[in-house]
N, CA, C and O of each residue as an XYZ file, in Angstrom:
472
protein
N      99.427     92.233     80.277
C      99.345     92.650     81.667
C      97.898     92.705     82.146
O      97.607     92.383     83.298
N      96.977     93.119     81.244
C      95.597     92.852     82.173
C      95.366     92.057     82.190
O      94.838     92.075     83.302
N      95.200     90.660     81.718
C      95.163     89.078     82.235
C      96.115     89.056     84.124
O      95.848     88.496     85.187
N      97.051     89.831     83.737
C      98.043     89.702     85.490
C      96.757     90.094     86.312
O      96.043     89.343     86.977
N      96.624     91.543     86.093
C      95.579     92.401     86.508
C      94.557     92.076     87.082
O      94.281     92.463     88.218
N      93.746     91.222     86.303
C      92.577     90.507     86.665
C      92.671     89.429     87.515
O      91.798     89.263     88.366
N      93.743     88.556     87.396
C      93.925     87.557     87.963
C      94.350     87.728     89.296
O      94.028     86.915     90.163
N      95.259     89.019     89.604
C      95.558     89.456     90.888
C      94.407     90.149     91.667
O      94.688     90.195     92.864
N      93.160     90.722     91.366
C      91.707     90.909     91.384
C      91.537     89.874     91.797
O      91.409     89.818     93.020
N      91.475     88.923     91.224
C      90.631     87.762     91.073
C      91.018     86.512     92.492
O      90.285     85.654     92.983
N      92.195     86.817     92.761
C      92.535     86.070     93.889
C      92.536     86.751     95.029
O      92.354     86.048     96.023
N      92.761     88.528     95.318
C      91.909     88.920     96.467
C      90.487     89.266     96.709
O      89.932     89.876     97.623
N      89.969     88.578     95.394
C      88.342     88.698     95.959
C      88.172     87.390     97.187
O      87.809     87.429     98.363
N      88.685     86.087     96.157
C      88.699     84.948     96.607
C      89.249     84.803     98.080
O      88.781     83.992     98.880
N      90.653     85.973     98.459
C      90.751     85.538     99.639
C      90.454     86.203    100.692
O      91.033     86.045    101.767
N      89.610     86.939    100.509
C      89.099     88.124    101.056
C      87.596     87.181    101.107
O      87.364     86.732    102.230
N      86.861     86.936    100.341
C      85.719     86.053    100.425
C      86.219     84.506    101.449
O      85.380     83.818    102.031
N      87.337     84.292    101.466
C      87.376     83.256    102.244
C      87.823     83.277    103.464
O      87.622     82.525    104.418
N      88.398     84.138    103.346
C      88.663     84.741    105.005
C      87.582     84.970    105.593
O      87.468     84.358    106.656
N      86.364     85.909    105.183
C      85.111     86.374    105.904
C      84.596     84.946    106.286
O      84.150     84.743    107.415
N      84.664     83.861    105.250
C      83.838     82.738    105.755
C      84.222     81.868    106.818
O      83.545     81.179    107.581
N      85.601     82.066    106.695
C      86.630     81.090    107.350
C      86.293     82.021    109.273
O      86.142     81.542    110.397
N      86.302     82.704    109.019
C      85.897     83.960    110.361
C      84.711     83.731    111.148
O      84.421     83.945    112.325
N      84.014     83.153    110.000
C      82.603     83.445    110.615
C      82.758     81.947    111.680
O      82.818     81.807    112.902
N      82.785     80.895    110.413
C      83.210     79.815    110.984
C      83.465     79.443    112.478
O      82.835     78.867    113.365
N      84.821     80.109    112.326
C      85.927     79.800    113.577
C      85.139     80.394    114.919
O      85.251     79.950    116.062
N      84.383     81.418    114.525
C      83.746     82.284    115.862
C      82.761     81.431    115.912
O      82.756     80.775    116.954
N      81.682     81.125    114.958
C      80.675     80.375    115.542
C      80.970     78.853    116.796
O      80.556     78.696    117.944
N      81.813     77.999    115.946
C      82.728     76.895    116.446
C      83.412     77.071    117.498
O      83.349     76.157    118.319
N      84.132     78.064    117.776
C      85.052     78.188    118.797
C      84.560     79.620    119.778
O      83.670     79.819    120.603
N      85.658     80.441    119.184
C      85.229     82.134    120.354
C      85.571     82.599    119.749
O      86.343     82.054    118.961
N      85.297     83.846    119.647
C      85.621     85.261    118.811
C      87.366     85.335    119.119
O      88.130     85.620    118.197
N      87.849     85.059    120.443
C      89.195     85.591    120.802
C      89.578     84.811    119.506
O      89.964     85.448    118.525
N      89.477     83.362    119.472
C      90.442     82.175    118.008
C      89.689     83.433    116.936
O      90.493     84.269    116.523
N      89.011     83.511    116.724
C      88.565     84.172    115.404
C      89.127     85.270    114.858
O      89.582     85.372    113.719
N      89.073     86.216    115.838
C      90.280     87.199    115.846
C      91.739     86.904    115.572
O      92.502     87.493    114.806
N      91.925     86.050    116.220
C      93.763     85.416    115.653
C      93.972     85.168    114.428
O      94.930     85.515    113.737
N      92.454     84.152    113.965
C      92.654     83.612    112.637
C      92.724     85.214    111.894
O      93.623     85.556    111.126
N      91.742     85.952    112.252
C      91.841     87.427    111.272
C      92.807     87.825    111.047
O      93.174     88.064    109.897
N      93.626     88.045    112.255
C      94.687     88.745    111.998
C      95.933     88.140    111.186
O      96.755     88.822    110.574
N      95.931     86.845    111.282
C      96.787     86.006    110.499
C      96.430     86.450    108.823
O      97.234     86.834    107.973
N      94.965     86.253    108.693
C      94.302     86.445    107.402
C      94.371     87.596    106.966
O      94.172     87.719    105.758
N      94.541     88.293    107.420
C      95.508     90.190    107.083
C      96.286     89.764    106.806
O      96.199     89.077    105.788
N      97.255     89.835    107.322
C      98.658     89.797    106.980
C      99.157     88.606    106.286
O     100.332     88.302    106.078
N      97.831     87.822    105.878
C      98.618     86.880    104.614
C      98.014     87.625    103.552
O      98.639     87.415    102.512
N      96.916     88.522    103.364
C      96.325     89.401    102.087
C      97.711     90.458    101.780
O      98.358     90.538    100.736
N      97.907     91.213    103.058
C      99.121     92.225    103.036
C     100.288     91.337    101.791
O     100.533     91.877    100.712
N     100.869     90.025    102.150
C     101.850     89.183    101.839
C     101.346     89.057    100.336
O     102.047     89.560     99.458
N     100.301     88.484    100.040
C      99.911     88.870     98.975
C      99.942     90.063     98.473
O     101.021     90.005     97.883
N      99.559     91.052     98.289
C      99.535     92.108     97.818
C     101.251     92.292     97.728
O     101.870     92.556     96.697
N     101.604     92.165     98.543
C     103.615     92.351     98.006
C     103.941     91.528     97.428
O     104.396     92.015     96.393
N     104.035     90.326     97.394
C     104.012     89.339     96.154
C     103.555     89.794     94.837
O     104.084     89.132     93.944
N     102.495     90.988     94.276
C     102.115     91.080     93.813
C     102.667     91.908     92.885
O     102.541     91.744     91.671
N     103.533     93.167     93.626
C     103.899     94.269     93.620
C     105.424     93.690     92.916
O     106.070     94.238     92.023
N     105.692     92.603     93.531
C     107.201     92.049     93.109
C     107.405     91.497     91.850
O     108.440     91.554     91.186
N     106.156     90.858     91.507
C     105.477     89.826     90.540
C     105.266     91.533     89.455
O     106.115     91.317     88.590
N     104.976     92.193     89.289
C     104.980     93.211     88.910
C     106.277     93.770     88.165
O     106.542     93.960     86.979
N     106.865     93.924     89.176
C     108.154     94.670     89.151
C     109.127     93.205     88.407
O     110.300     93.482     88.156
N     108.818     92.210     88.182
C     109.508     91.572     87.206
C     109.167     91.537     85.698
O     109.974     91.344     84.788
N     107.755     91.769     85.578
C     107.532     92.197     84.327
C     108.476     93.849     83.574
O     108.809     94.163     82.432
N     108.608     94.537     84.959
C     108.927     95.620     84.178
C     110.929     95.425     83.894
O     111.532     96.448     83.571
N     111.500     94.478     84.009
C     112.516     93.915     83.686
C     113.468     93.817     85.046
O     114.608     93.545     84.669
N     113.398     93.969     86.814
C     113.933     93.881     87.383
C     113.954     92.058     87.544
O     113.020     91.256     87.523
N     115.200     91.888     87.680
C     115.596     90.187     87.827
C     114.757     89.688     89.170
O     113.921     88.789     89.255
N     115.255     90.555     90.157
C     115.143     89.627     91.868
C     113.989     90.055     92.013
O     113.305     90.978     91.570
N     113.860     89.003     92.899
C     112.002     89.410     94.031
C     112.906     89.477     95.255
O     113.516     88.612     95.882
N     112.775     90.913     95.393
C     113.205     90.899     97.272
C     112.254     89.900     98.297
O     111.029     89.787     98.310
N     112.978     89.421     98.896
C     112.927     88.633    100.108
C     112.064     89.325    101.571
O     112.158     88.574    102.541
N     111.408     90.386    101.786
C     111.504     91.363    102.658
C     109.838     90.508    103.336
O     109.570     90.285    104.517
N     109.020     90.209    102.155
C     107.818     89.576    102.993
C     108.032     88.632    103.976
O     107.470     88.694    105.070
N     108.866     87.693    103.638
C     109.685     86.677    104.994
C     109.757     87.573    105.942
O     109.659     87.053    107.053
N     109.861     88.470    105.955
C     110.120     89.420    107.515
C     108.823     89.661    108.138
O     108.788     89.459    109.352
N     107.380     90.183    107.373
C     106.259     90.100    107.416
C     106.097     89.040    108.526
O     106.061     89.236    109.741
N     106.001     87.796    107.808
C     105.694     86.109    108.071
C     105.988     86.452    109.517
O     105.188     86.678    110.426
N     107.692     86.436    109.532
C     107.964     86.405    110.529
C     107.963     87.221    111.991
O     108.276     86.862    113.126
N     107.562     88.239    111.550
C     107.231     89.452    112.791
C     106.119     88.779    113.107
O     105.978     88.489    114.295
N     105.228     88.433    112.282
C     103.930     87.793    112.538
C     103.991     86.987    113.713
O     103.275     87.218    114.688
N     104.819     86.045    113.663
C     105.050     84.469    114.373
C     105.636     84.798    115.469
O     105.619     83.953    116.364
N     106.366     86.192    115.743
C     107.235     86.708    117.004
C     106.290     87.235    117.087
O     105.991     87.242    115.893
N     105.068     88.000    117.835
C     104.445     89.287    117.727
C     103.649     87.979    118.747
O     103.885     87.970    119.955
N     102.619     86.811    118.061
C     102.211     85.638    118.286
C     102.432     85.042    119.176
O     101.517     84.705    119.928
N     104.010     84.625    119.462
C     104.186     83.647    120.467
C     104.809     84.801    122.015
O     105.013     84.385    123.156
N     104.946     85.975    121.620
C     105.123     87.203    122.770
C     104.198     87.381    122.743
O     104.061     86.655    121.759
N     102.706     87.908    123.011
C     101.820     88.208    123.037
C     100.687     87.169    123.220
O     100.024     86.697    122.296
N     100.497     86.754    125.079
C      99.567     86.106    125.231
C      98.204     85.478    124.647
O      97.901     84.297    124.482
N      97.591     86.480    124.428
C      96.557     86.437    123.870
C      96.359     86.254    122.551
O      95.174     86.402    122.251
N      96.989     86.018    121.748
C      97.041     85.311    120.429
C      97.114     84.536    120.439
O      97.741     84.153    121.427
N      96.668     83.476    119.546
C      96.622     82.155    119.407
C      97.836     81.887    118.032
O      97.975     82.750    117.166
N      98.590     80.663    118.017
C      99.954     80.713    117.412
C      99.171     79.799    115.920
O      99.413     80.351    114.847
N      98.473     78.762    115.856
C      97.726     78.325    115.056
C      96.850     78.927    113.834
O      97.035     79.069    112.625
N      95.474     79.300    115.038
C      95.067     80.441    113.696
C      95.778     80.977    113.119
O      96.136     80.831    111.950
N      96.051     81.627    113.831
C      97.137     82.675    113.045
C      98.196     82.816    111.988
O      98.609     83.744    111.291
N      98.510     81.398    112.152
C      99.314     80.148    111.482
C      98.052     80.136    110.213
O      97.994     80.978    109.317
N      97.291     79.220    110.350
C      95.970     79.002    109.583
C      95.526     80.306    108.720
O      95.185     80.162    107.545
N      95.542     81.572    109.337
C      95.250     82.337    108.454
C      95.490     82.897    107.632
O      94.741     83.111    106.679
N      96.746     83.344    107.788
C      97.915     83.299    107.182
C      98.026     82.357    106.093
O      98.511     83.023    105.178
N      97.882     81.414    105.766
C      97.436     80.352    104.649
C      96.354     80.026    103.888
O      96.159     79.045    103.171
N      95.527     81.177    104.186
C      94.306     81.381    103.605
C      94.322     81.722    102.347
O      93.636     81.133    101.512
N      95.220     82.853    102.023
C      95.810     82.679    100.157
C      96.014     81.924     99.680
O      95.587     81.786     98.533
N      96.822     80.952    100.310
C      97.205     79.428     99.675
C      95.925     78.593     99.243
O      95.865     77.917     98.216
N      94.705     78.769    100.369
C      93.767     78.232     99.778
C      92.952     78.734     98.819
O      92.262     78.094     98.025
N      93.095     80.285     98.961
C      92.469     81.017     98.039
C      93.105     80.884     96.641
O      92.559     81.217     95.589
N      94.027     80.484     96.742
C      94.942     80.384     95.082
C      94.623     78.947     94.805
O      94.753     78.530     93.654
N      94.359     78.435     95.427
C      93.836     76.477     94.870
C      92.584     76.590     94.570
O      92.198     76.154     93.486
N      91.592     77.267     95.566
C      90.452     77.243     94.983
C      90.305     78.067     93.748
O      89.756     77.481     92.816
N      90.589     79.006     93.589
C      90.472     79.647     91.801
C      91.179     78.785     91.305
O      90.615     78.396     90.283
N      92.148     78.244     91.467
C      92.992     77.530     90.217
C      91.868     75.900     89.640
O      91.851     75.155     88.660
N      91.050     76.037     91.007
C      90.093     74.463     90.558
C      88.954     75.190     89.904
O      88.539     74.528     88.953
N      88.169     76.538     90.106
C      87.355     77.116     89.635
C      87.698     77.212     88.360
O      86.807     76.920     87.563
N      88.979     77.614     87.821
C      89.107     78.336     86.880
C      89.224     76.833     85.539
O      88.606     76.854     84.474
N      90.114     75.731     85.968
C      90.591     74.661     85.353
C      88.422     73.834     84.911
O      87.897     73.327     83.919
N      88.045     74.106     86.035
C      86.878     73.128     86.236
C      85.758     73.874     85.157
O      84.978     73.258     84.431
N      85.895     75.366     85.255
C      84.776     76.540     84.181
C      85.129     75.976     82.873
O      84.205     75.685     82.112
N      86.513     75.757     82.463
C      87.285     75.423     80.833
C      86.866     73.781     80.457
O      86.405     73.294     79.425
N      87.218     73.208     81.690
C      86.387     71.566     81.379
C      85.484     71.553     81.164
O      85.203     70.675     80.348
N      84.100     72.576     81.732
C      82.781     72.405     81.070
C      82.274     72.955     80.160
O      81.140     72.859     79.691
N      83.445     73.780     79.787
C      83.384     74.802     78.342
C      83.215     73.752     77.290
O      82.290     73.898     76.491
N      84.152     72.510     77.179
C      84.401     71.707     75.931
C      83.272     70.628     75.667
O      83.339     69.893     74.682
């Protein structure tokens, strides 16, 4: 379990470090309002993570199912988004997928550190 431990560490540093960059980004490039969307997307894909995490957890300790309940997350997200003018449906979209990138990029960090080990 501390290999889980670390590794679940290890991917909200990453997406927490990539969100800030991805933020800075979008505001410099665009406007703070997109930047803000992307944020808030980028919350609530860390939140999604972190319950993934909790579930991913709770199967080690011998429960079979991963409740389904973060799909509701996602999706309040995407209703909240397209009712609410002032959000942008994209970022938000985009940020929200920022784990996804945060879990590829450690997985190339981590594969690429062991290739130059040998």
């Amino acid at each position: 379990m501390a290999e889980y431990y670390q590794l679940k560490q290890d991917l909200l540093i990453w997406t927490f470090a990539m969100s800030g960059v991805i933020f800075l980004l979008v505001w410099l490039n665009y406007s703070l309002h997109i930047a803000l969307s992307y944020l808030l997307g980028a919350c609530v894909g860390i939140v999604y993570l972190r319950m993934l995490a909790k579930n991913v957890e709770r199967l080690g300790e011998g429960k079979t199912r991963v409740s389904s309940n973060r799909l509701a997350l996602f999706a309040g997200l995407i209703i909240v988004a397209t009712q609410w003018q002032q959000l942008h449906i994209v970022p938000i979209f985009l940020g929200f997928l920022t784990y996804k990138a945060a879990i590829i990029a450690y997985t190339f960090q981590t594969t690429f550190s062991e290739f130059m080990k040998r």
